[in-house]
C-alpha positions as CSV (number, residue, x, y, z in Angstrom):
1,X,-27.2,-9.8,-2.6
2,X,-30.2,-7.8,-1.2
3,X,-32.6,-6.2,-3.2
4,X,-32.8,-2.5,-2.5
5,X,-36.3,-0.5,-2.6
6,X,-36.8,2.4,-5.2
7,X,-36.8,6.1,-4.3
8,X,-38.1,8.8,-5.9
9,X,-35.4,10.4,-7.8
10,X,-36.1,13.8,-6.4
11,X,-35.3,12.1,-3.3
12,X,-31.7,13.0,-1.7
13,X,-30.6,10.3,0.0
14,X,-27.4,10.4,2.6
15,X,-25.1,7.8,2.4
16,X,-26.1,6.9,6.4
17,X,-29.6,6.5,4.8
18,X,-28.1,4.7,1.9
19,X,-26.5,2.1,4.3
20,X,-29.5,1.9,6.7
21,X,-31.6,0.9,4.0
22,X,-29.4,-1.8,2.8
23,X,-28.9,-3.3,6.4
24,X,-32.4,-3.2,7.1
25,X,-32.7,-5.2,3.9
26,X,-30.1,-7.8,5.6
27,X,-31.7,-8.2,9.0
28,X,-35.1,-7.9,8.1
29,X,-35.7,-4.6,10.4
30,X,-35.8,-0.8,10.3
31,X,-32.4,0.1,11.0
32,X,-32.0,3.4,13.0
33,X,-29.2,5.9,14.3
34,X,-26.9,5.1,11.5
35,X,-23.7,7.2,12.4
36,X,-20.2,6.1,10.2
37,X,-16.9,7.3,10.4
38,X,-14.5,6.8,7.9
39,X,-11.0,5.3,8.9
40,X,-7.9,7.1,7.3
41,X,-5.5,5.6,5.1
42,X,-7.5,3.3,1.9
43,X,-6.0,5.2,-1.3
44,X,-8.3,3.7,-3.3
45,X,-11.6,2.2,-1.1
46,X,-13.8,4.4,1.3
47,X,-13.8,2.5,4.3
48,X,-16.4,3.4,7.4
49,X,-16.7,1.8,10.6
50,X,-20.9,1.6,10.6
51,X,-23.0,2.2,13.8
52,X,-26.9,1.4,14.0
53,X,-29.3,0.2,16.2
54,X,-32.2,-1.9,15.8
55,X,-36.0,-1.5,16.5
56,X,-35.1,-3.0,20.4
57,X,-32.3,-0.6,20.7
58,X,-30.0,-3.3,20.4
59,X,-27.0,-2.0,18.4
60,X,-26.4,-3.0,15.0
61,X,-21.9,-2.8,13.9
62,X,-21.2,-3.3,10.2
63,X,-18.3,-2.3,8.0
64,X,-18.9,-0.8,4.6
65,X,-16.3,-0.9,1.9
66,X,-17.0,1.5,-0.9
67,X,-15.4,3.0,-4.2
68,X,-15.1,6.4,-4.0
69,X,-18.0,7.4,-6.4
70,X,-17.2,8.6,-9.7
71,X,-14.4,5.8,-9.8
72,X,-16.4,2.8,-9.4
73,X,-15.1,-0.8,-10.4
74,X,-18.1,-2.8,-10.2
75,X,-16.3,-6.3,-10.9
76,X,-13.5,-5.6,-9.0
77,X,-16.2,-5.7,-5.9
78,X,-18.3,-8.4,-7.1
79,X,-14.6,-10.3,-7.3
80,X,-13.3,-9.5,-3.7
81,X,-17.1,-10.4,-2.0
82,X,-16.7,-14.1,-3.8
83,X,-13.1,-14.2,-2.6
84,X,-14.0,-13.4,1.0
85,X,-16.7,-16.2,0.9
86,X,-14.8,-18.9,-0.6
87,X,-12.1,-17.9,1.6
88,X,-14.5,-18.3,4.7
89,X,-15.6,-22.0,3.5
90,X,-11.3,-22.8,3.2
91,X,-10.9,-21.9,7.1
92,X,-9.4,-18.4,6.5
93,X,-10.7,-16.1,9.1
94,X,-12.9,-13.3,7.1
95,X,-15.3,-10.7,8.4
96,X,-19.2,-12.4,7.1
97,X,-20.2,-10.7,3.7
98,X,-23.8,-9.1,4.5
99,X,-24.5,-7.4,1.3
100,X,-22.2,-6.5,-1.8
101,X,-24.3,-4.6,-4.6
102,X,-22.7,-2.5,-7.9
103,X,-24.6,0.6,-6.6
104,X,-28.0,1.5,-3.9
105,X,-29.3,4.7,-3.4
106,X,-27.2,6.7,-1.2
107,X,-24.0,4.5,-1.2
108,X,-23.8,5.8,-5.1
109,X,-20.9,3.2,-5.9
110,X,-19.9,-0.2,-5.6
111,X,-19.8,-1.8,-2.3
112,X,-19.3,-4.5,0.4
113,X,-21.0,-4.6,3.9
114,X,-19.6,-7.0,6.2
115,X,-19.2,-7.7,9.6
116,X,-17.3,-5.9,12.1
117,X,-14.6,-7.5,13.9
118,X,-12.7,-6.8,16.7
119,X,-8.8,-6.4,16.8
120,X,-5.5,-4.4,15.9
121,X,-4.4,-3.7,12.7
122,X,-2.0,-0.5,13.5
123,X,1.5,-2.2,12.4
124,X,3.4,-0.6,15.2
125,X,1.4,-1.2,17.6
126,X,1.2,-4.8,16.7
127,X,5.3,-4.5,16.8
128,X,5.8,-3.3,20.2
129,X,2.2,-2.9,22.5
130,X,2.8,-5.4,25.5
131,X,0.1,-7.0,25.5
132,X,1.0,-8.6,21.6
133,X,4.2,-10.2,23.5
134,X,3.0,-13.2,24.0
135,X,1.6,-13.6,20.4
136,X,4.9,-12.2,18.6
137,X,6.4,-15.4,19.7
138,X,5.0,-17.4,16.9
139,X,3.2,-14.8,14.9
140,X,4.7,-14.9,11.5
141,X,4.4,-18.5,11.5
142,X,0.7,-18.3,12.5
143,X,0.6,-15.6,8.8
144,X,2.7,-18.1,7.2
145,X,-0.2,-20.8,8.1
146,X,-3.2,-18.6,6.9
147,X,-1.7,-17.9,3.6
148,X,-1.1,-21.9,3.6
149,X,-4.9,-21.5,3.8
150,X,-5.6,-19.1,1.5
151,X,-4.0,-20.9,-1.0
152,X,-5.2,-23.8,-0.5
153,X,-9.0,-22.4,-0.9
154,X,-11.1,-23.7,-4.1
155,X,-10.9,-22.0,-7.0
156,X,-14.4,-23.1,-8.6
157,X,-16.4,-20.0,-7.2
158,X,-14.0,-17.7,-8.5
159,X,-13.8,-17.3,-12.0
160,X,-14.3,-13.2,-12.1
161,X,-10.0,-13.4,-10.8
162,X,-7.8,-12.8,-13.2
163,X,-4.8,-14.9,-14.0
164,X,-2.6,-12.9,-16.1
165,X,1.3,-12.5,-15.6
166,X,1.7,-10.3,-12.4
167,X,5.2,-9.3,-14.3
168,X,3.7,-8.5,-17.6
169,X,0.9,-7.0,-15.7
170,X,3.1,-4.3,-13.3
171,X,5.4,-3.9,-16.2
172,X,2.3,-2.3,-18.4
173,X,1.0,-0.2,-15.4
174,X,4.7,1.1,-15.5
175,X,4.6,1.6,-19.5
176,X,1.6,3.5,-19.2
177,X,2.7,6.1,-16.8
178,X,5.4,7.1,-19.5
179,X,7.5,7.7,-16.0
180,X,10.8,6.2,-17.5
181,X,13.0,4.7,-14.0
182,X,16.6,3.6,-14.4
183,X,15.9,1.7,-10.7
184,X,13.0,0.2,-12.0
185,X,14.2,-0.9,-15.5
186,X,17.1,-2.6,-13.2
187,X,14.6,-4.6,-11.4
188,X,12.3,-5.7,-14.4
189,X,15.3,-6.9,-16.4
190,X,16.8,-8.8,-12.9
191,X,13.2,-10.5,-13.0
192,X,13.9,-11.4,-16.3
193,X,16.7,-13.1,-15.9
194,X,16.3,-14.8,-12.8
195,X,12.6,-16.5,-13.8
196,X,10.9,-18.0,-10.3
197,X,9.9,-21.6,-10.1
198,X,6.5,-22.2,-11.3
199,X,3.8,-23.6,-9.2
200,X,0.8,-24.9,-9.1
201,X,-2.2,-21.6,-9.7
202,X,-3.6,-20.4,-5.8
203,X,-5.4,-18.0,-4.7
204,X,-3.3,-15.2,-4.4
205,X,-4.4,-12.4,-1.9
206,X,-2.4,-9.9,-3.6
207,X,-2.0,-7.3,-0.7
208,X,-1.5,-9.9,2.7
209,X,0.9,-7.2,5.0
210,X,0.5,-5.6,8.1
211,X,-2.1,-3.1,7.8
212,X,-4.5,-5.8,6.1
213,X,-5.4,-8.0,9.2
214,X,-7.2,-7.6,12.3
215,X,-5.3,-9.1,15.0
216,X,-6.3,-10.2,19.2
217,X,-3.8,-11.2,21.5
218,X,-5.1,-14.6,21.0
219,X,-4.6,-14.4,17.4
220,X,-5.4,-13.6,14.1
221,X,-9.0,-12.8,13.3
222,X,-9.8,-11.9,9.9
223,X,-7.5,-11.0,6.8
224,X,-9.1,-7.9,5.3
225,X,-8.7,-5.9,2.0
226,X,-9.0,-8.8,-1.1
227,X,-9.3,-5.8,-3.5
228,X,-5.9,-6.9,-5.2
229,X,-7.0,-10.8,-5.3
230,X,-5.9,-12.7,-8.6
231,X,-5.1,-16.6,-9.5
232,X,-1.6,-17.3,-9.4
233,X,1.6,-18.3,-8.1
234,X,1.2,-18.8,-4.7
235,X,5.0,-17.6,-3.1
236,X,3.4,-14.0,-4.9
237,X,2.3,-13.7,-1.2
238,X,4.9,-14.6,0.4
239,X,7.1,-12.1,-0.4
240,X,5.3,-9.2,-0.9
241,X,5.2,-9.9,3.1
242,X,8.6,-9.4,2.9
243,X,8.8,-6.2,1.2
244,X,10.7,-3.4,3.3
245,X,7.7,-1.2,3.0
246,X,5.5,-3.7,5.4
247,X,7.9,-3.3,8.0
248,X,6.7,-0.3,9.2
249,X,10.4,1.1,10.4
250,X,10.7,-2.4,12.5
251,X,14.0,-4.4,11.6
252,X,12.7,-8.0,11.1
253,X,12.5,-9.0,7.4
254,X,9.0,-10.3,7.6
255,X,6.8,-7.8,8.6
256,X,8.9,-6.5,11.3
257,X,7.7,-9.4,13.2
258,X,10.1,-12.3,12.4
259,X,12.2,-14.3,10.0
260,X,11.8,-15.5,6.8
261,X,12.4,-19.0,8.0
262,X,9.6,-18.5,10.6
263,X,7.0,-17.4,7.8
264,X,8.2,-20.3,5.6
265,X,8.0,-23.0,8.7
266,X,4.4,-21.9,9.5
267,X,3.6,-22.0,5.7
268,X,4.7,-25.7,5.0
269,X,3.0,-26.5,8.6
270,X,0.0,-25.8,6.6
271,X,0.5,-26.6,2.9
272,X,3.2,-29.4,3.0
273,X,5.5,-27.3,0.7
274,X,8.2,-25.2,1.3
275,X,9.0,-22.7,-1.4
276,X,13.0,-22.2,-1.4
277,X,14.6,-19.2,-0.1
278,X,15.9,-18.0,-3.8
279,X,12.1,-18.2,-4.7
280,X,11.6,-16.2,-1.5
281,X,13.7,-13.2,-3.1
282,X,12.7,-13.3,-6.5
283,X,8.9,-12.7,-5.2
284,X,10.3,-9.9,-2.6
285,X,12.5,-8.3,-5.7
286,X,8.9,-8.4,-7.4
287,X,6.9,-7.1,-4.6
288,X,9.5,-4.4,-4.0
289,X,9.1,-3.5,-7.6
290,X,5.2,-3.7,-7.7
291,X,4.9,-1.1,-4.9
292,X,7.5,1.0,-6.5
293,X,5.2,1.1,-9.5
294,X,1.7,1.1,-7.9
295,X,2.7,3.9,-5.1
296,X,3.7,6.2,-8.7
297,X,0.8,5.0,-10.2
298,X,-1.7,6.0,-7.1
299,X,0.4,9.6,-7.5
300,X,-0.8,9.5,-10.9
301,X,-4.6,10.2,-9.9
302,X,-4.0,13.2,-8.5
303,X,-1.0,14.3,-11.0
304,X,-2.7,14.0,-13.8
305,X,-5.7,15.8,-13.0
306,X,-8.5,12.6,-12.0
307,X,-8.7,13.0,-8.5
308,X,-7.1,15.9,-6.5
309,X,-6.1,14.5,-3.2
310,X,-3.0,15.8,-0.4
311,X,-2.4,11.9,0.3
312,X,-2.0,10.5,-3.2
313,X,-0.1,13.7,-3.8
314,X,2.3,12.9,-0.9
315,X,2.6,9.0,-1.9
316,X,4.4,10.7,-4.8
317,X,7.5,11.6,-2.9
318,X,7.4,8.2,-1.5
319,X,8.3,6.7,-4.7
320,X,12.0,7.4,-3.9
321,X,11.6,4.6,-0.8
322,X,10.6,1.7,-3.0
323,X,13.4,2.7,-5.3
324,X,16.0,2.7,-2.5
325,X,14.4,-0.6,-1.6
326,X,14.9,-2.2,-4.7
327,X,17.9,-1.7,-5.7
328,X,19.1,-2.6,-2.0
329,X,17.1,-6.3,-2.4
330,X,19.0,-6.4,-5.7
331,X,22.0,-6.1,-4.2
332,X,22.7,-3.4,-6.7
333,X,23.0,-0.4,-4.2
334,X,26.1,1.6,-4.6
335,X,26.4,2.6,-1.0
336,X,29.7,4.7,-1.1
337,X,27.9,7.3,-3.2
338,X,27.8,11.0,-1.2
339,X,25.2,13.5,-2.1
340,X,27.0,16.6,-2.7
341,X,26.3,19.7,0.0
342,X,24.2,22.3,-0.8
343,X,24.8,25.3,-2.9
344,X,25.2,28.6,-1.4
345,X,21.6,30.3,-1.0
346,X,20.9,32.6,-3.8
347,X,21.0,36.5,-2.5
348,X,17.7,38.4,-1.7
349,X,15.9,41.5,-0.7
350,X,13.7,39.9,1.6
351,X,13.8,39.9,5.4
352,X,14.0,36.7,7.4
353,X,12.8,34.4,8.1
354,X,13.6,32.9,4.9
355,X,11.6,30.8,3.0
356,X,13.2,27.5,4.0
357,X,12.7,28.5,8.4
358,X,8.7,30.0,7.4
359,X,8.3,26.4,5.7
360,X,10.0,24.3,8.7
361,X,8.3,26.8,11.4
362,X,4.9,26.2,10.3
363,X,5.7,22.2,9.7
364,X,6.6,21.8,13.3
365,X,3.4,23.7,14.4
366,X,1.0,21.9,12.2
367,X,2.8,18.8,13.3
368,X,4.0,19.3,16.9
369,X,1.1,22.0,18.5
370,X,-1.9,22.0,16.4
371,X,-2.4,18.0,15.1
372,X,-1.7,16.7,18.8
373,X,-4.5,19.0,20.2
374,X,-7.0,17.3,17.7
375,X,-9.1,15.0,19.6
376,X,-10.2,10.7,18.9
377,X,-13.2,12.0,16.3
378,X,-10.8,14.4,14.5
379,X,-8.5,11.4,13.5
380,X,-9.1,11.8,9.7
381,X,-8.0,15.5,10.3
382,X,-4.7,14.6,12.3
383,X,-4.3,12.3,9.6
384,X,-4.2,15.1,7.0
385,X,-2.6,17.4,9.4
386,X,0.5,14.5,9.7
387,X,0.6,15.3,5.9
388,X,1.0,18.5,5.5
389,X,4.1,18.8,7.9
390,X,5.8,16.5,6.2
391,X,5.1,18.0,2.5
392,X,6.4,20.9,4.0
393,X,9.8,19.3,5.2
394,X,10.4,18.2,2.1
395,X,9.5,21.7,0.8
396,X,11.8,22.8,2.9
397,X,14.5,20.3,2.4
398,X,14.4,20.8,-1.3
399,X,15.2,23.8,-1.5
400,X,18.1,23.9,1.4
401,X,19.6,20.8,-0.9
402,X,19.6,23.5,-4.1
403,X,20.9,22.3,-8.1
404,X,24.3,20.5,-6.4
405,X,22.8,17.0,-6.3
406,X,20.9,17.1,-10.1
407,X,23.9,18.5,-11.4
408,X,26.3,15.9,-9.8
409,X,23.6,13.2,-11.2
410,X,23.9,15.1,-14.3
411,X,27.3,15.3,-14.6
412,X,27.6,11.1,-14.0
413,X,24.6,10.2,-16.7
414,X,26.9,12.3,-18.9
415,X,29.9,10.0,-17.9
416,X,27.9,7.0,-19.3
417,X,26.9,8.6,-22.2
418,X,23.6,9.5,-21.2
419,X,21.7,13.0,-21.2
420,X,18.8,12.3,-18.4
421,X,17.6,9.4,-16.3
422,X,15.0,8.6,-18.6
423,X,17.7,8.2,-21.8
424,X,19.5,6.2,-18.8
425,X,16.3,4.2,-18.6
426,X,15.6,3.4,-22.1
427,X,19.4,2.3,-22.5
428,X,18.9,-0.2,-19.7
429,X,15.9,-1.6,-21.3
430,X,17.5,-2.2,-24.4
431,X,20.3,-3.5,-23.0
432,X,22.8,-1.2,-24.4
433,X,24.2,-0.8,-20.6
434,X,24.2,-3.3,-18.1
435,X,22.4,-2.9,-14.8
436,X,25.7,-4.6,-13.0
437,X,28.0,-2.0,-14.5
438,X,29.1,-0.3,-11.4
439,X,29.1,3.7,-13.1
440,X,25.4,2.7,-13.8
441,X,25.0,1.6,-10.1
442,X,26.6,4.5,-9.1
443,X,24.9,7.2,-10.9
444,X,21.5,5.2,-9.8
445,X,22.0,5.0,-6.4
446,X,23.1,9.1,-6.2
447,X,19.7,10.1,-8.1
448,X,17.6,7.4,-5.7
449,X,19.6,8.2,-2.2
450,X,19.2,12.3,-3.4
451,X,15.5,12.7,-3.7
452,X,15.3,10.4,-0.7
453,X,17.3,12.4,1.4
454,X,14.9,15.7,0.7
455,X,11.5,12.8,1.1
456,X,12.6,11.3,4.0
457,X,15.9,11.4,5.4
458,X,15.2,9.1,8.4
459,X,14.8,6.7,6.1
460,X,18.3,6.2,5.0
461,X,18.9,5.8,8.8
């Protein structure tokens, strides 16, 4: 870890200063020009794309991994920077750890500077780009024989990881929110009953999907993000591969990239084992569930007041996908259910346009003239822009759709002797109904397939 210099207090320092410094500590040099651009996306890390030069001019390309300051998780960093080296020593390819430190002067939180890398990590381009062809052929295999190695990394360096029960653990993230789910007390009691196989403890990444590795056409060249890293078992990976929500809108099962056979092939190519497929699903059932809980959970910073933010706000309405998801893995989607039409408008005095064509007029321009006019260095602000057209779609969509859909779902937990989806919830947990009863899967799947169709309609398509 360098060892970063003292400034006066009075001294405000930028975070381009901040970083300068600490590569300059790194290299040995005076570390010039520092510009950094932050990439969009990262809910919960700042990540900025770092360029310097040195004292010849020569240029200087880093990566810097932050906590947004304020919300700092000093161990959680010192964790990820040991993961990434004993990862490195195991054969995994890793961006170089060149300084990790629980604070320096301008940076203002916990950090991780590393090298920067060169490759794709946009899922759909990864999906269909021509010149990823030739590497799609035995792509999921080649993830499949990376998380062979990942798991097969030594564990001695890394005691900071924890190694607590990833159910017990997901299940008290989802007690805290006091956000009772009839979708995901189905799932949690499935997981239940249906306990996986155990296996020997691994390294688990803990968030290995599209997004999370850089990728050439001649391969894969580093597997990024180790912020969710834990000891455990090692088919944990596996499936969250396989979660819905990593295929990006692409129809294959495993990252919309291949089969599940493929990623299991490559896997035992590299570790000599080959979990079974019923293993396969009850880790994909969890994953599906995790992201469920952890996308409501990320909603939670801004809802509650911590951090006021238009994406985690958005990820809210997003919830209602990992829902759908789940109880279609379960096999417990009840897909004859029709969401009523909606009610006849209410009468006004005002003029039109109404409030429903003002919210889908200015959606379309946000998202259709201004956002495309946005140039390369603007990206954060097409990213935001994206946004806010579709929070006003489902604005929009909301109120077109009107009270007939909560009071069919109304009228159905009534039918089952319950008065709301949370009393629905508590009954499922205490096993007073069933979550194979078919009025239960029925009134589930209208409440999930209802708030997904004002979210995100396409994604029922």
């Amino acid at each position: 870890m360098a060892v970063m210099p003292e400034s006066p207090a009075s001294e405000t320092i930028t975070l381009a200063v901040g970083v300068g410094t600490v590569l300059g500590a790194v290299t040995g040099h005076t570390i010039t020009d520092v510009d950094l651009r932050q990439f969009t996306g990262g809910a919960s890390k700042q990540v900025y794309a770092v360029n310097a030069r040195d004292p010849a001019g020569a240029p200087v390309r880093a990566v810097l991994r932050r906590d947004p300051p304020g919300h700092g998780d000093p161990a959680r960093m010192r964790a990820e920077a040991a993961c990434l080296r004993a990862a490195a020593v195991a054969g995994v390819p890793v961006p170089a750890v060149l300084a990790t430190g629980d604070t320096a002067p301008g940076i203002d939180a916990p950090y991780l500077l590393m090298d920067m890398i060169e490759g794709e990590s946009i899922p759909r381009k990864l999906q269909r780009n021509p010149e990823f062809e030739p590497l799609r052929t035995h792509l999921t295999g080649d993830l499949g024989r990376v998380l062979g190695l990942i798991h097969r990394t030594a564990l001695d360096t890394l005691s900071l990881l924890d190694d607590h029960d990833p159910l017990d653990a997901i299940e008290q993230i989802y007690r805290d929110l006091d956000d009772p789910r009839p979708a995901v007390e189905m799932g949690l009691r499935w997981l239940r009953d249906h306990p996986p196989v155990r296996r020997p403890t691994a390294l688990v990444h803990g968030d290995f999907r599209l997004g999370n590795f850089l990728i050439a056409p001649d391969g894969i060249r580093a597997v990024l993000d180790w912020e969710l890293a834990h000891l455990g078992n090692p088919v944990e990976d596996l499936g969250w591969l396989c979660v819905r929500a990593w295929r990006f809108g692409a129809p294959a099962p495993v990252g919309g990239l291949g089969t599940r056979d493929e990623l299991l092939d490559g896997y035992e190519r590299s570790t000599g084992t080959r979990p079974t497929a019923e293993e396969l699903r009850w880790w994909e059932v969890f994953g599906t569930l995790k992201w469920l809980v952890l996308s409501r959970f990320q909603a939670q910073r801004h809802l509650g007041g911590s951090e006021r933010s238009l994406e985690l706000a958005a990820i809210g309405r997003r919830v209602c996908e990992s829902e759908y998801d789940l109880l279609a893995v379960l096999g417990l989607l009840d897909e004859s259910v029709c969401v009523p039409a909606p009610s006849d408008p209410a009468p006004t005095v005002h003029d039109r346009p109404g409030i429903t064509e003002i919210l889908d007029l200015v959606g379309e321009t946000l998202g259709e003239e201004i956002g495309p006019t946005l140039t390369a260095d603007q990206q954060r602000q097409r990213f935001l822009m994206r946004i806010c057209a579709n929070l006003l779609g489902t604005a929009a969509r909301e109120l077109r759709a009107g009270t007939a859909p909560a009071d069919e779902v109304g009228r159905l937990l009534g039918a089952v002797g319950c008065t709301s989806e949370a009393d629905l919830a508590a009954r499922l947990r205490d096993g007073s109904l069933s979550y194979s009863d078919n009025d239960v899967r029925h009134v589930v799947s209208l409440a999930v397939i209802s708030r997904l169709e004002v979210a995100n309609p396409r994604y029922l398509g």
